[in-house]
VEXVEXZA-24933 format. One record per residue (C-alpha): residue number from 1; x, y, z. Coordinates in steps of 0.001 Angstrom, whole numbers, plus 524288, in hexadecimal, padded with zeros to 5 digits. Example, Ala and Ser with C-alpha at 12.3 -4.5 7.8 and 13.67 -1.06 7.14 Angstrom:
{site 1; {8300C; 7EE6C; 81E78}},
{site 2; {83566; 7FBDC; 81BE4}},
This chain:
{site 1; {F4103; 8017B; F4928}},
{site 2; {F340C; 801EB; F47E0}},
{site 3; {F2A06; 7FA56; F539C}},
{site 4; {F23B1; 7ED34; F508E}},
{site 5; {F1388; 7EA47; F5586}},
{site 6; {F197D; 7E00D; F5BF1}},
{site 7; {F2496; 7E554; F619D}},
{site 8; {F1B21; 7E955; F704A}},
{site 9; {F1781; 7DA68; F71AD}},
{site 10; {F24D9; 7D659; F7069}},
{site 11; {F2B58; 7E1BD; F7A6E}},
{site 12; {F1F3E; 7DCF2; F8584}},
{site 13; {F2367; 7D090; F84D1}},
{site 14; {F3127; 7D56D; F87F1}},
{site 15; {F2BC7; 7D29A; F955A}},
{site 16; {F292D; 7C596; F94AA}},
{site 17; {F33C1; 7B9B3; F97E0}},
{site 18; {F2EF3; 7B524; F8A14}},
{site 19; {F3868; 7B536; F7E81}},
{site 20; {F3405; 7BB8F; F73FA}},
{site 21; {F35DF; 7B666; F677A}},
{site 22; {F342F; 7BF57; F595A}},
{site 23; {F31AE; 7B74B; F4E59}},
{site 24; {F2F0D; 7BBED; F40E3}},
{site 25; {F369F; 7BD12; F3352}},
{site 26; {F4351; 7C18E; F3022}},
{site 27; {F439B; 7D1CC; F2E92}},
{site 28; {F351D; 7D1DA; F33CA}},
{site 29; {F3C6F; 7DBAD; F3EC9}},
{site 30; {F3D41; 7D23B; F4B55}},
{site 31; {F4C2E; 7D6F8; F4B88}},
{site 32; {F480D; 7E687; F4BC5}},
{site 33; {F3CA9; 7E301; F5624}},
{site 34; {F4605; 7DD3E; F5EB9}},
{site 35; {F4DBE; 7E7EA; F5EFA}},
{site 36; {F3FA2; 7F064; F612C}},
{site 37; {F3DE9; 7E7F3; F6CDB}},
{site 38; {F4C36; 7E9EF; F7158}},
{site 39; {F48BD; 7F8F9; F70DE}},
{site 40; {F3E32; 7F784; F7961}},
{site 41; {F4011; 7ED33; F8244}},
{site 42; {F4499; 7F270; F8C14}},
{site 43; {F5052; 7E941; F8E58}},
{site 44; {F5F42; 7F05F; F8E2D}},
{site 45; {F6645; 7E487; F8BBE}},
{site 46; {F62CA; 7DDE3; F7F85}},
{site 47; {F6923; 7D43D; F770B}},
{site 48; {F67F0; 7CF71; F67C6}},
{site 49; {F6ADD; 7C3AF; F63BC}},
{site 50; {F6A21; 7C209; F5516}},
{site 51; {F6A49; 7B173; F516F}},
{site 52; {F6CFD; 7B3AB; F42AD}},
{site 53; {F7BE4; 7B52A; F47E5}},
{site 54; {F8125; 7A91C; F48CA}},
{site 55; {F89D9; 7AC2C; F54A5}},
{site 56; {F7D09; 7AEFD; F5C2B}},
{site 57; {F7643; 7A40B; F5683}},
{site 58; {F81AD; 79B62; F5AF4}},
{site 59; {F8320; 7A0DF; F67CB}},
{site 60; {F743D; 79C29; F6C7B}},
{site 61; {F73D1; 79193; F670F}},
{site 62; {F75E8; 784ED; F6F9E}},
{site 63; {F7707; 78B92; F7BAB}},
{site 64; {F7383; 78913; F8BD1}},
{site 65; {F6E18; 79267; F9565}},
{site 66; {F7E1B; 79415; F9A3D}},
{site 67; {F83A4; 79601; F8C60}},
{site 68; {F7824; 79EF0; F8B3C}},
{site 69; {F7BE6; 7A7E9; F96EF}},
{site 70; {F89C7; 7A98F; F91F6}},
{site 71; {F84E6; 7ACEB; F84B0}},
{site 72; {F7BF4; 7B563; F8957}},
{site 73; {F871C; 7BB71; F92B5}},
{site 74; {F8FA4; 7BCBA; F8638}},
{site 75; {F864F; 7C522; F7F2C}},
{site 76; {F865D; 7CEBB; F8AB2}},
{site 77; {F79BF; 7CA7D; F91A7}},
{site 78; {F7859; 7CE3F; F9FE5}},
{site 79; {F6E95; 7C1CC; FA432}},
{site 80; {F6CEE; 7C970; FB17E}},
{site 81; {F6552; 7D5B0; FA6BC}},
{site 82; {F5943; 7D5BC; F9F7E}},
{site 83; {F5C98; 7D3A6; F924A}},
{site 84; {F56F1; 7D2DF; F83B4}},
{site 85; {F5C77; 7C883; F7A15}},
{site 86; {F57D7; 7C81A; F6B81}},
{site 87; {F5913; 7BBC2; F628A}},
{site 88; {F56F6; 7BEE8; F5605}},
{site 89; {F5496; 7B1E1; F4CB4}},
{site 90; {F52E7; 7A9BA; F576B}},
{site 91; {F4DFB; 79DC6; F500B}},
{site 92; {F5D7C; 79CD2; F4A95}},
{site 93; {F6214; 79665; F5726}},
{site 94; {F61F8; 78804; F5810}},
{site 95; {F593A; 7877F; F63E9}},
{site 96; {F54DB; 79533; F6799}},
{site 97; {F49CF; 79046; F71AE}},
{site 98; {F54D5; 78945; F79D4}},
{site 99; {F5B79; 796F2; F78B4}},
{site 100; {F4E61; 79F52; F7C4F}},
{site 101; {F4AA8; 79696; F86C0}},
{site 102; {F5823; 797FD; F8DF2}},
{site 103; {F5895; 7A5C7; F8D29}},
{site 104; {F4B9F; 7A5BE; F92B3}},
{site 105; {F4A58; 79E6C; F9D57}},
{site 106; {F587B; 7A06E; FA2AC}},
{site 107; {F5AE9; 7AF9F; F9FB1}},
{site 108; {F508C; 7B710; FA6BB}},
{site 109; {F55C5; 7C2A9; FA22D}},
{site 110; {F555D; 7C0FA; F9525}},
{site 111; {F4B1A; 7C3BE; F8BB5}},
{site 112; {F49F1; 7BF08; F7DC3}},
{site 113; {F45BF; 7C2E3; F71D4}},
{site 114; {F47E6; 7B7CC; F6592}},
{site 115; {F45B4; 7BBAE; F5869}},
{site 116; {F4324; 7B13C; F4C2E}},
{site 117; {F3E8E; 7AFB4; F3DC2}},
{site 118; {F3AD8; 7A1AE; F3D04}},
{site 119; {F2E45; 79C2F; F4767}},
{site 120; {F3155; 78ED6; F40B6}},
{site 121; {F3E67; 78E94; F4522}},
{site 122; {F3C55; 793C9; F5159}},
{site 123; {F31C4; 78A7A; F5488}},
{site 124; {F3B44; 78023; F509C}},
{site 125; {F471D; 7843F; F5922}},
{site 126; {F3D98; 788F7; F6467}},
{site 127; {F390A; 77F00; F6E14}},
{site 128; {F2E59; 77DE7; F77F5}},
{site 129; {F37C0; 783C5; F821A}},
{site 130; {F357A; 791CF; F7F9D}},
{site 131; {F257F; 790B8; F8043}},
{site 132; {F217F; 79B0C; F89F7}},
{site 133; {F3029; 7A13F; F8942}},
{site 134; {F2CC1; 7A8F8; F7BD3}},
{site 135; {F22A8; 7B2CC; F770D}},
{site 136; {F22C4; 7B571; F6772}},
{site 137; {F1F63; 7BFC1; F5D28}},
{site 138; {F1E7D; 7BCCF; F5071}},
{site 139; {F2611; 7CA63; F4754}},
{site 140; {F1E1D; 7CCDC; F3C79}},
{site 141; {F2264; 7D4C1; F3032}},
{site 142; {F1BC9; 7E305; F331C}},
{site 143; {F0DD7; 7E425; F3305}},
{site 144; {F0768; 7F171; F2C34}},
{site 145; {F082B; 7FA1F; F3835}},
{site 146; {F1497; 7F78C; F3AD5}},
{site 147; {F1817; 7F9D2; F2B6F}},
{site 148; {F11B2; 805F8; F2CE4}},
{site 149; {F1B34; 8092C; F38AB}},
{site 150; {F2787; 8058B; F315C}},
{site 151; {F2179; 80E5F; F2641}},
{site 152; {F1FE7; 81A39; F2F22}},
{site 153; {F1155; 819BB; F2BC2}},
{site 154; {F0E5F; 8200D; F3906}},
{site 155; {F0153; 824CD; F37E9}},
{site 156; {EFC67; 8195D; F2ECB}},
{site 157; {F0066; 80EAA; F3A23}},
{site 158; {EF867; 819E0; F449D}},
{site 159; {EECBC; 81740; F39FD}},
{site 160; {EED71; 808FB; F3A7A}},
{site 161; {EEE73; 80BA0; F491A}},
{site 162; {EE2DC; 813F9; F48E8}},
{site 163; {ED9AE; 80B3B; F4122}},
{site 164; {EDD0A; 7FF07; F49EF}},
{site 165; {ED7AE; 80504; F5737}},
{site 166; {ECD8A; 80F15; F51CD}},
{site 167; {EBF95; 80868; F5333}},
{site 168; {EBACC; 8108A; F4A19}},
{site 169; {EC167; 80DE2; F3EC4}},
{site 170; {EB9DE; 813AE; F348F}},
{site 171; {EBCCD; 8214C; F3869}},
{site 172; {ECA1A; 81E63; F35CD}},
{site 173; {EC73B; 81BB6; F26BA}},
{site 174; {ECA12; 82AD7; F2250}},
{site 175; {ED8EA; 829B4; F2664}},
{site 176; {ED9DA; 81BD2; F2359}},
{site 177; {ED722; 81EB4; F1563}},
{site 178; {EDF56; 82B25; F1492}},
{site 179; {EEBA7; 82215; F1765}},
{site 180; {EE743; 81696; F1044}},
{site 181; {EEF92; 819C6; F04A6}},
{site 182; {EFA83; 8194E; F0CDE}},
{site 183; {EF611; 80DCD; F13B9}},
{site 184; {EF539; 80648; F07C0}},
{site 185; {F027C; 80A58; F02E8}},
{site 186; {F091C; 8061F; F1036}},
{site 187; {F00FC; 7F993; F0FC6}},
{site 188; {F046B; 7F57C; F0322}},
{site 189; {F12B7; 7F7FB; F04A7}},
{site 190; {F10BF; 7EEBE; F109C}},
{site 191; {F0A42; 7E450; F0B33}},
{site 192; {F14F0; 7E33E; EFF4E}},
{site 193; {F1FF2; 7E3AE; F05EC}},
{site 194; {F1C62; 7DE0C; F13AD}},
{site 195; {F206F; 7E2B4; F2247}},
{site 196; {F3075; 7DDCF; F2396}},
{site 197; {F33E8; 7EA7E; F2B61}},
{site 198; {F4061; 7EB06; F220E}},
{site 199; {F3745; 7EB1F; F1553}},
{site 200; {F2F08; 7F4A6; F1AE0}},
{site 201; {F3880; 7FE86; F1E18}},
{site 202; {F3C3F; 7FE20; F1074}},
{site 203; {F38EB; 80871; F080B}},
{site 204; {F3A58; 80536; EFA87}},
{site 205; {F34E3; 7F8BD; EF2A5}},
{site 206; {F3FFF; 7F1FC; EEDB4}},
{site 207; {F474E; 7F3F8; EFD6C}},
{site 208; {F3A52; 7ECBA; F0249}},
{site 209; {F39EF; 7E118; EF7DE}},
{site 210; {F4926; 7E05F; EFA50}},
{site 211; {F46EF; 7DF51; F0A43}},
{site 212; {F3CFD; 7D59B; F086B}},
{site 213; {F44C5; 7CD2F; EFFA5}},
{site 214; {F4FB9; 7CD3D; F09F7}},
{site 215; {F475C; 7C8C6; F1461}},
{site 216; {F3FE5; 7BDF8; F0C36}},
{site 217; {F4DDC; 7BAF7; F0730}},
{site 218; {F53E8; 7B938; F1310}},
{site 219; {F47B9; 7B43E; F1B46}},
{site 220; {F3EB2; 7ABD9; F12B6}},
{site 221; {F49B5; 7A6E7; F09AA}},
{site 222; {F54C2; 7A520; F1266}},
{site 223; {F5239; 7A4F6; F227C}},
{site 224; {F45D2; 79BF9; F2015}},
{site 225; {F4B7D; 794C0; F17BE}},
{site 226; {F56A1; 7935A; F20F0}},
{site 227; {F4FAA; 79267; F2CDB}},
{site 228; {F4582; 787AA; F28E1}},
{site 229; {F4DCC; 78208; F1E4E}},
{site 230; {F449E; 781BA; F1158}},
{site 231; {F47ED; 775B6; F09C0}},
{site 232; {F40A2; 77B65; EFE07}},
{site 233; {F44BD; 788A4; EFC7D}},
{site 234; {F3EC0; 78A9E; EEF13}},
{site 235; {F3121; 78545; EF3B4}},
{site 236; {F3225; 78D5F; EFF4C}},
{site 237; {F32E5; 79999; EF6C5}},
{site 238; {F2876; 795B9; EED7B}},
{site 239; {F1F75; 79269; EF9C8}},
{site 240; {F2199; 7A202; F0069}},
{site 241; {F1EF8; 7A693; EF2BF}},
{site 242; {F1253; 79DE4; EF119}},
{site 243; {F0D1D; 7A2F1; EFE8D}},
{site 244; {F10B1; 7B0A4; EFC96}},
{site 245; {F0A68; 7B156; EEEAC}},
{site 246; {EFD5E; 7A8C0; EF720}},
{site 247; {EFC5E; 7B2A9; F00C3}},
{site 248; {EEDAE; 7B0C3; F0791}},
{site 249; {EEA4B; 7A51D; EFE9B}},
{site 250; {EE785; 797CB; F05EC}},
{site 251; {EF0CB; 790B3; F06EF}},
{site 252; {EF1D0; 7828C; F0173}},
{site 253; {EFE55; 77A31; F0475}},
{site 254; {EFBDD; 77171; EF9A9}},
{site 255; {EFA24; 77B99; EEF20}},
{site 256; {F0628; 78202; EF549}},
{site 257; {F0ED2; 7765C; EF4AD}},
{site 258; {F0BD2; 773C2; EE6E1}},
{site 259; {F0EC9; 781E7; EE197}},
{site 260; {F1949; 781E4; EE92A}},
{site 261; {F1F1A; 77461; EE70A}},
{site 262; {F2067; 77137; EF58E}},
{site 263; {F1B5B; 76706; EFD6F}},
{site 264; {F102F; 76A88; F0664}},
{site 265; {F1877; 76701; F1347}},
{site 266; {F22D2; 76EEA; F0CDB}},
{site 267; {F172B; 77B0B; F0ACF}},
{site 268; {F149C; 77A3A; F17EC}},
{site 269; {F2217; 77967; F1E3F}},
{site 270; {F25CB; 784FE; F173F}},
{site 271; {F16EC; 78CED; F1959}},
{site 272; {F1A78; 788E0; F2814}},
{site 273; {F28F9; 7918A; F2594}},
{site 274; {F24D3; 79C80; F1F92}},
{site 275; {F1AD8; 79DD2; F29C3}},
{site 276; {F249C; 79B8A; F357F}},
{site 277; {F2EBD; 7A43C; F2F8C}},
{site 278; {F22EB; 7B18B; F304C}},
{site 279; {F2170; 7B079; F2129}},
{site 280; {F132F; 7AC38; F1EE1}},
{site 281; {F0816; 7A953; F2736}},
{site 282; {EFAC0; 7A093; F2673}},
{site 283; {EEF14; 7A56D; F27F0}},
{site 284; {EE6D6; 7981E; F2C17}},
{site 285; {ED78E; 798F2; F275A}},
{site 286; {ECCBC; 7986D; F2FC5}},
{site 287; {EC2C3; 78D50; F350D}},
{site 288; {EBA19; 78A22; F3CC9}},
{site 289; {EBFF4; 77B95; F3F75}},
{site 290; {ECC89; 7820E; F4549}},
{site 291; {ED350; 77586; F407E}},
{site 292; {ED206; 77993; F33C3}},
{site 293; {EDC14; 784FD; F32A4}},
{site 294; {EE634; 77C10; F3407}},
{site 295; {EE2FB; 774AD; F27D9}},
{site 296; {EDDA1; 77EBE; F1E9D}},
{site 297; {EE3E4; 78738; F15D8}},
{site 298; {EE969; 79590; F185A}},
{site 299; {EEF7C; 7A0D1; F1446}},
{site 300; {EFC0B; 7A376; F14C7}},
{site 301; {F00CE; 7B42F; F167E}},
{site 302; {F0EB5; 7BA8E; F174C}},
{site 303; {F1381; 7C0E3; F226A}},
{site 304; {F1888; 7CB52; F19B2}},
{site 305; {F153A; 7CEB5; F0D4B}},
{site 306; {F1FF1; 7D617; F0923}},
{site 307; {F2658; 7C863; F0B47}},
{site 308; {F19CC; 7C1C4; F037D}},
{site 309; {F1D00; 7CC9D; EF703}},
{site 310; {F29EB; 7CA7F; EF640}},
{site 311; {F277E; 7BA9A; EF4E8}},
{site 312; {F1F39; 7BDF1; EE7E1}},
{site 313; {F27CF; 7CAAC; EE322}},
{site 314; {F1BB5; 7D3B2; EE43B}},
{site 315; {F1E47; 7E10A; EEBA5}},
{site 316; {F129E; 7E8B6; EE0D6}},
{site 317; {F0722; 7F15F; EE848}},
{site 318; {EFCAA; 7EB47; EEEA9}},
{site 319; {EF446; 7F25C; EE327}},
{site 320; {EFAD0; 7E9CE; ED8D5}},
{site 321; {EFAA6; 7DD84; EDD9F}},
{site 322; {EF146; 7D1AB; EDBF6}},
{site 323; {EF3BF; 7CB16; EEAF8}},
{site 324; {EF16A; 7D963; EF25B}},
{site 325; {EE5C8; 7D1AE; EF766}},
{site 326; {EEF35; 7C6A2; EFCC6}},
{site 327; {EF7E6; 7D08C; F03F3}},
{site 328; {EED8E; 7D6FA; F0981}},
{site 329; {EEB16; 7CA56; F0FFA}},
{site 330; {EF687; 7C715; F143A}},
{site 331; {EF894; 7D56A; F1A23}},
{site 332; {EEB49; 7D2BC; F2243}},
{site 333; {EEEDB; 7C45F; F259F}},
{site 334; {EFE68; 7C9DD; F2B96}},
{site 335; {EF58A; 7D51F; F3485}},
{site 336; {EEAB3; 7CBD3; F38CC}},
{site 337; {EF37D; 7C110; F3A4E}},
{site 338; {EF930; 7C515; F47E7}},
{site 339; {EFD43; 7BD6F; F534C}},
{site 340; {EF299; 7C005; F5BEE}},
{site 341; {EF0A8; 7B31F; F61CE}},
{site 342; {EE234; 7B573; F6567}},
{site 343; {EDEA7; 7B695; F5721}},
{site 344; {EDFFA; 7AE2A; F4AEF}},
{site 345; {EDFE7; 7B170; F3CBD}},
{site 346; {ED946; 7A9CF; F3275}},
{site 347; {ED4F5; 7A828; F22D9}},
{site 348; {EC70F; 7A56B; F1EE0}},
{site 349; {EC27E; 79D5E; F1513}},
{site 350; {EB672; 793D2; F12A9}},
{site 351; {EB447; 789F4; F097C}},
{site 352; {EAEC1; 791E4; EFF1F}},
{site 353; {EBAB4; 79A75; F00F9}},
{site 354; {EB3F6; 7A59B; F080B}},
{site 355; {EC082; 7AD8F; F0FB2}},
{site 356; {EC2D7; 7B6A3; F17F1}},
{site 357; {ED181; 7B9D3; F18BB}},
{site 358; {ED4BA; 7BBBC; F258C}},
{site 359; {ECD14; 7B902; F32AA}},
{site 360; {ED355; 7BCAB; F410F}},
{site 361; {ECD63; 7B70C; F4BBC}},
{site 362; {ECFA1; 7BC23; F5A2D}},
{site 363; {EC9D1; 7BA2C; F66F5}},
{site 364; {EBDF7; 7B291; F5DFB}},
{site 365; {EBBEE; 7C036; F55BC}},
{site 366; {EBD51; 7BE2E; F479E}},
{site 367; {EC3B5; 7C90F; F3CE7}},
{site 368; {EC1CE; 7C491; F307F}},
{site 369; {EC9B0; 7CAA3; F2535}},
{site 370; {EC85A; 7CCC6; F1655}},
{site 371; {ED385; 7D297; F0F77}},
{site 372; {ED401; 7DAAF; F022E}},
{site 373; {EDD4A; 7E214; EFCCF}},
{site 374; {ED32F; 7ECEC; EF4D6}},
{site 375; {ECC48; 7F56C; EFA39}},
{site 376; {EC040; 7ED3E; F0034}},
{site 377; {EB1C9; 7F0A0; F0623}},
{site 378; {EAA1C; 7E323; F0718}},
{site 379; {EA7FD; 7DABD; F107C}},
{site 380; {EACED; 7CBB1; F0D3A}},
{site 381; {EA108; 7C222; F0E5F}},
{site 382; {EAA76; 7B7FB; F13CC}},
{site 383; {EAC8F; 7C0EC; F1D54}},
{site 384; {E9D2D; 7C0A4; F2148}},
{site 385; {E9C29; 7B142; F1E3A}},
{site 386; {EA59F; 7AFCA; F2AAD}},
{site 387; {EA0C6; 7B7CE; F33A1}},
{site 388; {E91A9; 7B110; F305F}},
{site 389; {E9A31; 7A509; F3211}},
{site 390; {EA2DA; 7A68F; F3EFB}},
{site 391; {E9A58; 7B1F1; F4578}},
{site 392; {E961C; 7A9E9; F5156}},
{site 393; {EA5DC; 7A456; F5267}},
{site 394; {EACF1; 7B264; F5408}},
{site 395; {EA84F; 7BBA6; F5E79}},
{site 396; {EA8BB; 7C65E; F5229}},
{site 397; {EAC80; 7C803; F4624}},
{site 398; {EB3DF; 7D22C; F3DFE}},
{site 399; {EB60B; 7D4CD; F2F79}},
{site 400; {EC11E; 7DC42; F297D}},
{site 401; {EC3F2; 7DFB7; F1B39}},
{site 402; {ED16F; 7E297; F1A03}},
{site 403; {ED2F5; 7E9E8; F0B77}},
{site 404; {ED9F2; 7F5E8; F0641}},
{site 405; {ED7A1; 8023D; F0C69}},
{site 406; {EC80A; 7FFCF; F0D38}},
{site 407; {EC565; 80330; F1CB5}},
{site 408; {EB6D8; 7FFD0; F220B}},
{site 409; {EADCB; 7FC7D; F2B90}},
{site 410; {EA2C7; 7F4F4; F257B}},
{site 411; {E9A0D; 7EFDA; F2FDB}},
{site 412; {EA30B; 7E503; F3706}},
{site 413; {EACCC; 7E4BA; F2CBE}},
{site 414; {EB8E9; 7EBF7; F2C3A}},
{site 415; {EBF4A; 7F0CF; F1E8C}},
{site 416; {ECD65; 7F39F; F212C}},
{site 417; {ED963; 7F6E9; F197B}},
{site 418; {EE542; 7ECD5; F1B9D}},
{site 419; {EEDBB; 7FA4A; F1E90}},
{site 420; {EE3B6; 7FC11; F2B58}},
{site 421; {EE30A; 7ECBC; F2EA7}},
């Protein structure tokens, strides 16, 4: 089992009261990190609790704090010892909060650890009762160090680790571009077939397509369904494909519902899904009447593009492909799109259609981002339109061009490959 980035936040809050809750898509690996966490908690006595079996399911379900005790006797748990209890699927209970809570606030020994696939459901079995009881981390598929980890690319993740804290990143361009041939290889096999642990562990093509079609199989097409209960189940299917071939387009709702031959509520019931269930996300544009991004059209990315690929049967080399620009982007949206809560993470686009793809703000400090997929040396004049624009708003701003394996330090602009972002 190979370690998680996340998997430090989650063991320090091990020693909090809080509950900690995993949430994240089937096979993303939030059954493996629990048992990472078990490994290092610390705790001897620990107990799993898997709610796809119906006898578990049935057994907390309806219960009081005294039925509660006995169950929790029955499974061999001392109440008088520190223990660790793991519910995997959570959100499959009837009322999992009720649950939570009791175990909470009435077994001070106890500390918990939920696991689900579905935010939707859980915010619709989960009441008010458990705010300030529970502390969450969102599971995402594996990001490219952590692919490079999985690959035993060693001394290509020590690079990356390298480039990140030297100031002086320049000097670092010699060995960047000795391994960039490598880099690229490793970066396009990621960006095809995406970062489900399972797919990535895979070796050969046709074992990776066949992994990913298991998990959209039995995810997208049958636990969503399921869960959420899809009353359209063809127009569902014909609206992932229409996003996943629209991949960093703007989104229109109206245009959508018409190609797709769904109503607009319908569009945006099931956009609202997808996006619960850690398929897609939205990237929201930017304005300077805040009120605005609510309104106006965005972007909608994948969460994993291996997932993305398989929805429009195309697995070829970034080299021979005509949307290698798109998944660029949506590689650079997934890594900037973290869930730092002191930052925020927006599209740019004016009236005369100027854009800038991608603009972080943090702490009033603005990044802004242009993405290519070629190798790329000029600076975008949108890019210098905004900063003219907003300079007296941001206490500084930054310019990156993410492209191919072009790495430079222009002045205050920054020319990066994606395999260093």
């Amino acid at each position: 089992m190979y370690n998680r980035k996340i998997l430090g936040q989650i063991l320090k809050a091990l020693n909090s009261k809080e509950i900690i809750f995993l949430l994240g898509s089937r096979q993303v690996g939030k059954t493996t990190l629990t048992k990472l966490i078990t490994k290092h908690s610390g705790f001897k006595n620990i107990f799993f609790f898997d709610l796809e079996d119906k006898e578990y399911r049935e057994l907390f379900n309806d219960i009081s704090i005294k039925t509660l005790e006995y169950i929790l006797k029955l499974e061999g748990i001392d109440l008088n010892k520190k223990s660790l209890l793991i519910f995997d699927e959570i959100q499959l209970l009837k009322d999992p909060s009720n649950m939570l809570k009791l175990l909470h606030d009435h077994f001070k020994n106890l500390k918990i650890i939920a696991t689900g696939s579905s935010s939707l459901q859980i915010k619709s079995k989960f009441s008010d009762s458990l705010a300030g009881r529970k502390k969450v981390f969102i599971i995402d598929p594996l990001d490219f160090d952590e692919f490079l980890l999985f690959k035993g690319e060693d001394k290509l993740l020590k690079l990356r680790e390298l480039f990140f804290n030297e100031e002086d990143k320049q000097s670092l361009k010699p060995l960047i571009e000795a391994k960039s041939k490598t880099f690229l290889e490793l970066f396009n096999e990621y960006t095809i077939f995406g970062g489900y642990p399972e797919v990535v562990l895979k070796d050969a093509k046709k074992d990776k397509v066949e992994k990913l079609d298991s998990i959209v199989s039995s995810y997208i097409k049958k636990d969503i369904k399921d869960l959420v209960h899809i009353e359209n189940i063809e127009g569902f299917n014909n609206l992932i494909r229409y996003l996943a071939i629209n991949i960093g387009s703007l989104i229109n709702i109206s245009t959508i519902s018409n190609t797709v031959s769904l109503s607009i509520p319908t569009v945006k019931k099931y956009i609202t899904i997808l996006k619960e269930t850690f398929i897609i996300d939205e990237l929201k544009p930017f304005f300077r009447n805040k009120n605005k991004e609510i309104s106006k059209n965005g972007k909608i990315y994948f969460k994993d593009l291996g997932v993305r690929n398989l929805e429009i049967k195309n697995f070829n080399n970034l080299n021979f492909r005509t949307d290698s620009g798109e998944m660029y982007e949506n590689y650079v949206f997934n890594r900037l799109n973290d869930y730092d809560l002191l930052s925020s993470l927006f599209l740019y686009r004016t009236q005369s259609k100027t854009e800038i793809d991608f603009i972080k703000i943090k702490e009033n400090f603005a990044t802004l981002y242009e993405v290519k997929s070629s190798t790329y040396k000029k600076i975008q004049k949108a890019m210098i339109e905004f900063e003219k624009k907003y300079k007296d708003e941001f206490n500084g701003i930054k310019k990156v061009i993410v492209n191919r394996d072009h790495l430079e330090i222009s002045g205050d602009v920054l020319f990066i490959p994606a395999f260093l972002l």
